[in-house]
C-alpha positions in Angstrom: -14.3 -84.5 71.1 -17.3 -84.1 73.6 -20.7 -85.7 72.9 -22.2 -82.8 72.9 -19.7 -80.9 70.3 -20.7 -84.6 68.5 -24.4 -83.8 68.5 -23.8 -80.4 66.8 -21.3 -81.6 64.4 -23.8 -83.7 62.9 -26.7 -81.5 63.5 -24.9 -79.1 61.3 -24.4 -81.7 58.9 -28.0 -83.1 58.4 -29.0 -78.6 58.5 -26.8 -78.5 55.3 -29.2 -81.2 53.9 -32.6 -80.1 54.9 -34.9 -79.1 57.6 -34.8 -81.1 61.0 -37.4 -82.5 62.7 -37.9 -81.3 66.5 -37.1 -83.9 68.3 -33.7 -83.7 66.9 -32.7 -80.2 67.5 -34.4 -80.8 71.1 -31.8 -83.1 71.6 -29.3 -81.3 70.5 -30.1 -78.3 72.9 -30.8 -81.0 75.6 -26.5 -81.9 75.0 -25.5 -78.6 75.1 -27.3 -78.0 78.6 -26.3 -80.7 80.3 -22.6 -79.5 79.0 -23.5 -76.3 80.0 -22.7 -74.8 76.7 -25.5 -72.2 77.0 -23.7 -70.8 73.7 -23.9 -73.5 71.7 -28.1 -73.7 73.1 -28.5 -69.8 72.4 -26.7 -70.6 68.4 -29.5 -73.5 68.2 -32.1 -71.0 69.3 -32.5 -70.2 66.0 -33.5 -73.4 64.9 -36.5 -73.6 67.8 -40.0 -74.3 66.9 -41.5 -75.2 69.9 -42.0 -74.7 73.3 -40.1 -77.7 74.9 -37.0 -76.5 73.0 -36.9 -73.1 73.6 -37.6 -74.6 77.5 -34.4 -76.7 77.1 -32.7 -73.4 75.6 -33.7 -70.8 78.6 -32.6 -74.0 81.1 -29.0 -73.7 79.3 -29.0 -70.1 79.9 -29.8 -69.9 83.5 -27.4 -72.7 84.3 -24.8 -70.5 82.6 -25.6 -67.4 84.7 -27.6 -65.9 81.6 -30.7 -65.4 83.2 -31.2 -62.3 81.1 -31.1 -64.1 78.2 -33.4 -66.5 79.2 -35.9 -63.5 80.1 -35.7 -62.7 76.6 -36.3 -66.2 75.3 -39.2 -66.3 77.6 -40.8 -63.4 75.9 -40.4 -64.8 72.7 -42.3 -68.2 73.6 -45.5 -66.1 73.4 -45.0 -66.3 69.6 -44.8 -70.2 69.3 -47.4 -71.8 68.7 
């Protein structure tokens, strides 16, 4: 198993407990793009609170050839505070 289908696995597990800080799911996001699993960044994207994550996220997504995705995650950032 990859790390960074590791870092989900028990991202998923400590989501079925309670809410996670972001520094975790950062990190998380931050696996997945170095993978270049822009997927498995997007599925996260729900979880994003903050800038620097949603960052991270948008990175995964042009690195995948998604730039349109990222567009639309850039909009979005205008409604984090």
């Amino acid at each position: 198993e990859a790390r960074w289908q590791r870092c989900l696995t028990l991202l998923e597990r400590q989501l079925d407990v309670g809410p996670i800080g972001p520094v975790v799911i950062t990190t998380a996001i931050s696996a997945c793009e170095k993978a270049k699993k822009w997927q498995a960044a997007l599925h996260l994207a729900r979880c994003v609170k903050d800038c620097v994550a949603l960052s991270s996220v948008m990175s995964a997504c042009v690195q995948g050839s998604e730039w349109q995705r990222a567009l639309c995650l850039f909009s979005r950032a205008g409604n984090i505070d």
